[in-house]
C-alpha positions as CSV (number, residue, x, y, z in Angstrom):
1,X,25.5,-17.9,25.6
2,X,26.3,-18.4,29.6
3,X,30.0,-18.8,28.9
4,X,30.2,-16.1,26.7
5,X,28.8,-14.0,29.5
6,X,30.6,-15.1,31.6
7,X,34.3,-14.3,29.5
8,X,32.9,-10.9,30.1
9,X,33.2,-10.5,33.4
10,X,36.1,-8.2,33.0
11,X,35.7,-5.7,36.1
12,X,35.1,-6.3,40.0
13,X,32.0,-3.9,39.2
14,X,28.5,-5.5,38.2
15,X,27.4,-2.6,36.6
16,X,30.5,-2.1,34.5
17,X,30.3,-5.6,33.3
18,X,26.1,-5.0,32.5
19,X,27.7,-2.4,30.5
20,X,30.4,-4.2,28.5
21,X,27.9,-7.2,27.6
22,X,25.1,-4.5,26.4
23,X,28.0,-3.4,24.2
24,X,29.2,-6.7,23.1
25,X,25.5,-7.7,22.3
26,X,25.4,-4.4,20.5
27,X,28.7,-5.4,18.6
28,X,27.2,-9.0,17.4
29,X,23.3,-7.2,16.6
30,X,24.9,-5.2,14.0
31,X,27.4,-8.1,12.8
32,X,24.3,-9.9,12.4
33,X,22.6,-6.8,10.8
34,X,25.6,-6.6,8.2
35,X,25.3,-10.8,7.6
36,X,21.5,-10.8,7.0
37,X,21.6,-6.9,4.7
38,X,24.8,-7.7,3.0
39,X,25.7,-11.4,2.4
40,X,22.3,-12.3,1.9
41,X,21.2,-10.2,-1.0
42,X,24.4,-11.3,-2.9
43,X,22.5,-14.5,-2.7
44,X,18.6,-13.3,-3.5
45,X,20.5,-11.2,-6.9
46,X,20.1,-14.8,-8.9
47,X,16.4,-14.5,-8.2
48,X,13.6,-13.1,-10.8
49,X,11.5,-11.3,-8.1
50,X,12.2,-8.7,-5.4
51,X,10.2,-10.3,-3.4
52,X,13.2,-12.0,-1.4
53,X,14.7,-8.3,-1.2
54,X,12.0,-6.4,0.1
55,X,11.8,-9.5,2.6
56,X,15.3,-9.1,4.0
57,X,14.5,-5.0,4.1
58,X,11.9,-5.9,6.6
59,X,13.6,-8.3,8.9
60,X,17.0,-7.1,9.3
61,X,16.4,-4.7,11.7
62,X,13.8,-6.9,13.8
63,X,17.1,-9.5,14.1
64,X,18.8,-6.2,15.2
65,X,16.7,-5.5,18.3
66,X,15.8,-8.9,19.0
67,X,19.8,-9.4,19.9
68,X,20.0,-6.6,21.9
69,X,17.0,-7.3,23.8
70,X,18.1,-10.6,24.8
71,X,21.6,-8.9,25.5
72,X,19.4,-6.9,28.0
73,X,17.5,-9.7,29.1
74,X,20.7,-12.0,30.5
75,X,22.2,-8.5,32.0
76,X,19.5,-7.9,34.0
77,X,19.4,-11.4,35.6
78,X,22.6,-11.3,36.0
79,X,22.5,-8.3,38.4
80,X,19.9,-10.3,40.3
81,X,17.6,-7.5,41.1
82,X,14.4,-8.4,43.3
83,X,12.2,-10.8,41.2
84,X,9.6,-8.5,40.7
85,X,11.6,-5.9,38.7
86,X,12.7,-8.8,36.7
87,X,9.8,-9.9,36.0
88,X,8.1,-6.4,34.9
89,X,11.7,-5.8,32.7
90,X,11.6,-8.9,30.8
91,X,7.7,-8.5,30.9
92,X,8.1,-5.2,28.8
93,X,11.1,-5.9,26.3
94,X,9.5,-9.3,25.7
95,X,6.4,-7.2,24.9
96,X,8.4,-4.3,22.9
97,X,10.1,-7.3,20.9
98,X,6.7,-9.1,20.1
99,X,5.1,-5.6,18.6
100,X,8.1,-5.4,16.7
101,X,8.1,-8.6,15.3
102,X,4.4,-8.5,14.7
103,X,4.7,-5.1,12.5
104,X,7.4,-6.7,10.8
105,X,5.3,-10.1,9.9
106,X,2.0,-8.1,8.7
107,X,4.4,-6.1,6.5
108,X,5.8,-9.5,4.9
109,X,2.7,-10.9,4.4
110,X,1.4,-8.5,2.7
111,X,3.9,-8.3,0.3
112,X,4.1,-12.0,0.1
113,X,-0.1,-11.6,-0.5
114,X,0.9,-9.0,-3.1
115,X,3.5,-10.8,-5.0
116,X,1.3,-14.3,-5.2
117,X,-2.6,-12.0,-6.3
118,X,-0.9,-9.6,-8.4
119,X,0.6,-12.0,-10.5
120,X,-3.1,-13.5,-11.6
121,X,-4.6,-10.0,-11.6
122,X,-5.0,-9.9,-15.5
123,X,-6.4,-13.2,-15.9
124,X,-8.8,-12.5,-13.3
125,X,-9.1,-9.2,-11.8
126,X,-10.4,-9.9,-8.5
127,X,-6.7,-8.3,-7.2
128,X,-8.4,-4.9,-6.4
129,X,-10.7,-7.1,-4.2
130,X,-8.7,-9.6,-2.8
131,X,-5.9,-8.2,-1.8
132,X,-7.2,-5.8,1.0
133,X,-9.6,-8.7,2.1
134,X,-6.8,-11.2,2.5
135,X,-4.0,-8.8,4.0
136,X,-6.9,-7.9,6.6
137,X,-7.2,-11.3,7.6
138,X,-4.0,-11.9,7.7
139,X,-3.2,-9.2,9.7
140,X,-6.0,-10.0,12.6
141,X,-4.8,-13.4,12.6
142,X,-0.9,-12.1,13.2
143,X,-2.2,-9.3,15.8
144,X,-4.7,-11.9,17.7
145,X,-1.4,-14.4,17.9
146,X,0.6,-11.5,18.8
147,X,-1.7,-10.7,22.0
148,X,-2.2,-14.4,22.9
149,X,2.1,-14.4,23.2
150,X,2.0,-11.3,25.3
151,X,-0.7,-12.0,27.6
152,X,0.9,-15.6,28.0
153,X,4.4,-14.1,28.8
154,X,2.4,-11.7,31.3
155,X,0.7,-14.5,33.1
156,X,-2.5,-13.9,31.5
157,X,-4.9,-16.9,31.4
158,X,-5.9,-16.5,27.7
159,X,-8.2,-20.0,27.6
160,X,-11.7,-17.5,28.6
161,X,-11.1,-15.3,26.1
162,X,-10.2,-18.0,23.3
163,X,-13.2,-19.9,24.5
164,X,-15.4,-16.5,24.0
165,X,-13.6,-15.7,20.5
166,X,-15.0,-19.6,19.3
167,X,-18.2,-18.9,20.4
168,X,-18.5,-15.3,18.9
169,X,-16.3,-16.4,15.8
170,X,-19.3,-19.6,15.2
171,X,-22.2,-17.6,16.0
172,X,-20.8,-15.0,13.2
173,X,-20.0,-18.0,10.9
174,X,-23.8,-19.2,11.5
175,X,-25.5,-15.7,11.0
176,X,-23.2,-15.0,7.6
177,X,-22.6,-18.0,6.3
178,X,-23.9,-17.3,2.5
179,X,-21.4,-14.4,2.6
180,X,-18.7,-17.0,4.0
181,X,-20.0,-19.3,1.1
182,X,-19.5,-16.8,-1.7
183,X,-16.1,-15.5,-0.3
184,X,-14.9,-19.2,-0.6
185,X,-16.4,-19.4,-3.8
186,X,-14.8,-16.2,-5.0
187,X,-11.5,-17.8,-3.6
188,X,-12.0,-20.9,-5.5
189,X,-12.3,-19.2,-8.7
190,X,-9.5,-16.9,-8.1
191,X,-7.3,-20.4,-7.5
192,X,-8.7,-22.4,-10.2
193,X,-9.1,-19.7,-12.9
194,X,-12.2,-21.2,-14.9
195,X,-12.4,-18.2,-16.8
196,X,-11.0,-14.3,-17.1
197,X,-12.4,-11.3,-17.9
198,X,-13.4,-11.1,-21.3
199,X,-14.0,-14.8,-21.8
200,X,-17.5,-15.8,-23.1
201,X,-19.4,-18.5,-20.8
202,X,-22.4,-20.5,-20.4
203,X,-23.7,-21.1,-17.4
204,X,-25.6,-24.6,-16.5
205,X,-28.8,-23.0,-16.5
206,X,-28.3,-21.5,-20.0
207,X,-27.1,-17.9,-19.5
208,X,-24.5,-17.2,-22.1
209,X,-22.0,-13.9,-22.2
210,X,-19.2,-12.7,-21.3
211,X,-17.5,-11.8,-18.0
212,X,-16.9,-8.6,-17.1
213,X,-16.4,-8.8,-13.0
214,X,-14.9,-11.3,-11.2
215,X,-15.5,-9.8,-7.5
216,X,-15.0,-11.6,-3.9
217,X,-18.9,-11.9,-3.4
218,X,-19.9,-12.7,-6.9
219,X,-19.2,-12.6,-10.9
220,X,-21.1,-10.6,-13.7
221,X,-21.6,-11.5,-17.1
222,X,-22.9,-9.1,-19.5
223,X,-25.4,-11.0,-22.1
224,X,-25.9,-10.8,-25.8
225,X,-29.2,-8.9,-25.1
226,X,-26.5,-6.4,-22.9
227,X,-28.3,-7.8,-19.9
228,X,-25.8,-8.0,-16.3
229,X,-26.3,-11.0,-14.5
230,X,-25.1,-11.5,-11.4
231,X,-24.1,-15.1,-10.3
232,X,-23.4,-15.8,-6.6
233,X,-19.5,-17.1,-6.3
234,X,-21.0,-20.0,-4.4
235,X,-23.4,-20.8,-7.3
236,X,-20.2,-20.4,-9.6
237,X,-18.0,-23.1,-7.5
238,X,-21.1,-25.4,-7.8
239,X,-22.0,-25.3,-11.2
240,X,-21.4,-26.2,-14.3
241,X,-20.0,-23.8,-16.8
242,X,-18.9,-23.9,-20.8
243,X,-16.0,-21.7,-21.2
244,X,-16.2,-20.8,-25.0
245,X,-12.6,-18.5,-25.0
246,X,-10.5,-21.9,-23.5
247,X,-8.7,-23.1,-24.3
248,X,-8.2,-21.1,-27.0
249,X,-10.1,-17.8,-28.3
250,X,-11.7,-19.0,-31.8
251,X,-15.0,-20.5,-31.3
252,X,-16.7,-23.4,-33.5
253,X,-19.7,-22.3,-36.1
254,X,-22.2,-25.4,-37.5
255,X,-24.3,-24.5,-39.9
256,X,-26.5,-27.4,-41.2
257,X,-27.9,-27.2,-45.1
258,X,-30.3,-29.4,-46.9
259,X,-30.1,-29.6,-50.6
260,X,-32.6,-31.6,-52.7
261,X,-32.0,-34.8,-54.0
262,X,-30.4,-34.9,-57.9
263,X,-28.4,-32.2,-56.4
264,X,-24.3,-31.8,-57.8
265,X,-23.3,-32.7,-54.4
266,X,-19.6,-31.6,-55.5
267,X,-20.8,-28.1,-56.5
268,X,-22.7,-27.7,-53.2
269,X,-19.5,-28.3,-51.4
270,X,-17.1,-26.1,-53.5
271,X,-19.9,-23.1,-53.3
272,X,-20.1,-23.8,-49.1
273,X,-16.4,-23.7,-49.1
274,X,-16.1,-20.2,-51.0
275,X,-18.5,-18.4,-48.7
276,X,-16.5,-19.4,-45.6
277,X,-13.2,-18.8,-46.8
278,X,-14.6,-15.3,-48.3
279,X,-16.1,-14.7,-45.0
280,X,-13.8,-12.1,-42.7
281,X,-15.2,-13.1,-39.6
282,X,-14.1,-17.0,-40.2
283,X,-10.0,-18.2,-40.3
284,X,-8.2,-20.1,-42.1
285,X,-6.3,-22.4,-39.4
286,X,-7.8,-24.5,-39.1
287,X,-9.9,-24.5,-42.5
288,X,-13.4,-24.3,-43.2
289,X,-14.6,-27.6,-44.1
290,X,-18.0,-29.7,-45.6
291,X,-19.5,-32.5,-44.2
292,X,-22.6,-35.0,-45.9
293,X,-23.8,-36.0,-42.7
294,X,-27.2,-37.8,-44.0
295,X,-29.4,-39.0,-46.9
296,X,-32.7,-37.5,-44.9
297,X,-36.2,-38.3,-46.1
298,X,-37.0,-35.6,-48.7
299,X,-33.5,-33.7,-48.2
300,X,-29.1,-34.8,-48.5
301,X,-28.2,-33.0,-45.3
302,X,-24.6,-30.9,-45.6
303,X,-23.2,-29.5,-42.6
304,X,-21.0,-26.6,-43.0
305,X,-17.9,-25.9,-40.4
306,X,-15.6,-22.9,-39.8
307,X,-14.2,-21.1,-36.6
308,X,-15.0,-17.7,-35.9
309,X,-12.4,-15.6,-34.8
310,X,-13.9,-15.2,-31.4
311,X,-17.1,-16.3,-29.6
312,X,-18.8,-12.8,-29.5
313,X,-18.9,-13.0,-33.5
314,X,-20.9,-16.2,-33.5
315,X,-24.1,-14.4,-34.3
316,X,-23.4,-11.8,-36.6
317,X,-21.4,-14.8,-38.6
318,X,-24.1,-17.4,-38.8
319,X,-26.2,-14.7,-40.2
320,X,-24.1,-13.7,-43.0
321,X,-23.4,-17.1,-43.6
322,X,-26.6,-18.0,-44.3
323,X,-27.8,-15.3,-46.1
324,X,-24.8,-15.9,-48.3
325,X,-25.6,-19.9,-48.9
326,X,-29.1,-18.6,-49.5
327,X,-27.9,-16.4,-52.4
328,X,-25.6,-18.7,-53.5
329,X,-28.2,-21.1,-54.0
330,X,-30.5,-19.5,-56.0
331,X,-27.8,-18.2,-58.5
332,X,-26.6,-21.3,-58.9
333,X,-30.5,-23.0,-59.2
334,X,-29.9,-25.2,-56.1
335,X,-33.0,-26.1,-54.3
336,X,-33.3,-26.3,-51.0
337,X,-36.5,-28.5,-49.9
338,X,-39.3,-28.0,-47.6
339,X,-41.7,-30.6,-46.1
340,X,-44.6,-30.9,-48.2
341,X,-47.3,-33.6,-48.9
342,X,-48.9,-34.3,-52.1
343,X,-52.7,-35.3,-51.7
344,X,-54.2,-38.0,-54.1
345,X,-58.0,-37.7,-54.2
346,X,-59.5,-41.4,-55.7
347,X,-62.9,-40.9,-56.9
348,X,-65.1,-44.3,-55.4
């Protein structure tokens, strides 16, 4: 960089040759403008997203100024002005060129935050949530760093005031930490994706239903009895919980039967068979199927399985097969036992 300033030393006149380098730097900002606009999206076509594009639109013209600036910069100490006005220049464009830079990083993070949430927003729907909450953060965090650099190039001790930010920043942590704990939690299920909306779930103290808010502080699940529960996310991350949709949507029905014994054991399991396969509720891949699980003390215990079609039909398909097995039975004279004791009175 010295020796090209130095080649353009063209005129006996200082000022001229400020001049001619601003232009020159000028000439070589927008060459590089061209380069990063131009040759680099012929490159970021081959991608899938426009991610990569919408990055380049936002740094281009950063790269622009940040050429000129230092253009600026090495004319200035060339002309070797009192050290003072040096100091306040470069003070000020340094400063001009971090605010730049800093709009320009909070505008690609959040489309960077964007691109990664949106893309899991249907299977969990916390996007509307999370992606305010995170592009906030982020852009404190890039604003704070931002003012740390420009105090520091100013001469600013910054240790105080990052001393009092750890203190403030810990006694917030302390006096919030179940929010911080669910946030995390929220975060955690966002990442991991134990369940979506719509998906039926049982949680380890026995709440079963289905999800129908995934949100940054906690989830809701809507019960059978159309009850909302609301579980902390930090209870969530902690717990165990059944996911009945996953891996995939149909959902398992057992239905034990007991048949007395002399029963046609073949005709019990043709007769279980029909009243799956005739019920709408159950599929047929994979099949409905009979089991003889036991020879049980008064009773030949069948156990009948099917999969619904999802796990909010459970109920209503239990019932109907059972009333149908019950019906079944008694047209085709098929007892089903019940305990019972037979008394035998001896006379002394």
């Amino acid at each position: 960089m010295t020796g090209l300033v130095e080649s353009l030393q063209l005129s006996s006149s200082p000022y001229a040759n400020a001049l001619i380098t601003v232009a020159v730097f000028m000439i070589i900002a927008k060459a590089a403008d061209l380069i990063v606009d131009k040759l680099l999206r012929r490159f970021t076509r081959f991608t899938k997203t426009d991610v990569d594009d919408r990055i380049i639109d936002l740094i281009h013209k950063p790269i622009y100024y940040t050429i000129i600036v230092i253009g600026v910069v090495i004319v200035a100490g060339d002309l070797k002005p009192p050290a003072r006005i040096i100091f306040y220049t470069e003070g000020i464009l340094y400063s001009v060129l971090a605010v730049v830079w800093c709009v320009a990083a909070i505008r690609i993070g959040n489309t960077i935050i964007e691109h990664a949430v949106m893309k899991d927003s249907d299977t969990t729907g916390m996007s509307k949530d999370i992606v305010p909450l995170v592009e906030n953060v982020s852009k404190i965090v890039i604003i704070v760093a931002t003012l740390m650099v420009v105090l520091s190039r100013w001469k600013i001790n910054v240790t105080p005031i990052i001393a009092s930010a750890g203190i403030a920043g810990a006694a917030v942590a302390f006096a919030a930490k179940d929010t911080i704990a669910n946030f995390f939690g929220g975060i955690s299920v966002f990442v991991d994706k134990p369940f979506k909306i719509g998906d039926y779930i049982v949680l380890d103290g026995g709440e079963r239903g289905e999800v129908v808010n995934i949100g940054v502080r906690s989830t809701r699940i809507k019960t059978r009895d159309d009850i909302m529960v609301t579980v902390p996310n930090s209870i969530i991350a902690s717990t165990k919980i059944i996911n009945e949709s996953a891996p995939i949507q149909n959902f398992r029905v057992r239905i034990p039967i007991a048949v007395a014994y002399g029963s046609d054991i073949d005709r019990v399991q043709e007769i279980l068979l029909d009243i799956a396969r005739d019920n709408c509720n159950v599929i047929s891949d994979p099949a409905p199927r009979v089991r003889f699980r036991q020879f049980g003390e008064s009773s030949l215990n069948f156990e009948l399985l099917c999969w619904a079609k999802e796990p909010a039909l459970r109920g209503i398909t239990i019932h109907e097969l059972n009333c149908m097995i019950y019906k079944k039975f008694s047209e085709f004279g098929i007892k089903i036992p019940f305990p019972q004791r037979d008394i035998h009175i001896h006379q002394g």
